[in-house]
C-alpha positions in Angstrom: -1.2 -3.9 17.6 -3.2 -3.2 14.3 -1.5 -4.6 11.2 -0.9 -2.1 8.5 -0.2 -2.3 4.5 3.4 -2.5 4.1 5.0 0.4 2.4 8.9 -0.5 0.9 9.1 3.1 -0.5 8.7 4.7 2.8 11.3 2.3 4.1 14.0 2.8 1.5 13.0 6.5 2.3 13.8 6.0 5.6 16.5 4.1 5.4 18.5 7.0 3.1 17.2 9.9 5.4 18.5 8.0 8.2 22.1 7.9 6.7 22.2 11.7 6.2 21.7 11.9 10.0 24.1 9.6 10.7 26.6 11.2 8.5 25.9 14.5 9.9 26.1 13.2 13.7 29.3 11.9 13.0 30.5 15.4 11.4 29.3 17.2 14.7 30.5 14.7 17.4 34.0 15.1 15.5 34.1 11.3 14.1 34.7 12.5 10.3 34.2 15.9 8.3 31.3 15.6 5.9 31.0 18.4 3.6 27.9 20.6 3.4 26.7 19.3 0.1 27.2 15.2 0.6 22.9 15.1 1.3 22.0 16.5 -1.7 23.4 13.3 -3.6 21.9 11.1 -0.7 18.5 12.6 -0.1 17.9 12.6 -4.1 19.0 9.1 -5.1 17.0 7.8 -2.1 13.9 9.6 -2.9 14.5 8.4 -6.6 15.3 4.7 -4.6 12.1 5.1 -2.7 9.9 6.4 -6.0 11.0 3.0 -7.9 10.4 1.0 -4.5 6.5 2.5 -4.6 6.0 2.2 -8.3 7.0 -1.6 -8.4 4.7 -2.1 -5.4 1.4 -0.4 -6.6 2.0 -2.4 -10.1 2.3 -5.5 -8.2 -0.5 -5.2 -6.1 -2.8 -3.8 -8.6 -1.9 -6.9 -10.8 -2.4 -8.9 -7.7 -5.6 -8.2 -6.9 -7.0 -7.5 -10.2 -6.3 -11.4 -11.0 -8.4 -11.8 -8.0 -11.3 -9.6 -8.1 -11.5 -10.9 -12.0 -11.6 -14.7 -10.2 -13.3 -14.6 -7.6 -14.4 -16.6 -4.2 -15.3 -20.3 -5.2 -15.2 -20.0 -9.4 -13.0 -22.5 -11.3 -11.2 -22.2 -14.2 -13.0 -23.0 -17.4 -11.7 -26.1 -19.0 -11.7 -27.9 -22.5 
């Protein structure tokens, strides 16, 4: 299997989309009643959830490999 970049914005996506199926499964198969507008609340705060997720990760990857373009294979630190 190839490897792929890891995404945590897709997955908090994911994660909150998931929930508003489960909470509307459980509506139809007659578990609880869910009213119509309970995703709104879900759907938004996870995309705003998943936003945050993506934006911390492209800052900390861009940091990480701009400290290691700027360095290098095989240069040292200059010293005193």
């Amino acid at each position: 299997m190839l490897r792929h970049e890891f995404q945590p914005g897709r997955l908090v996506a994911g994660v909150f989309l998931t929930a508003v199926g489960v909470v509307y499964a459980g509506d139809a198969t007659g578990a609880w009643q869910a009213p119509w507008f309970v995703a709104i609340p879900l759907v938004v705060g996870g995309l705003c959830l998943a936003g945050a997720a993506a934006a911390v990760n492209r800052a900390v990857r861009r940091r990480r490999s701009g400290r290691t373009a700027a360095d290098g294979p095989g240069t040292e630190p200059a010293g005193p």
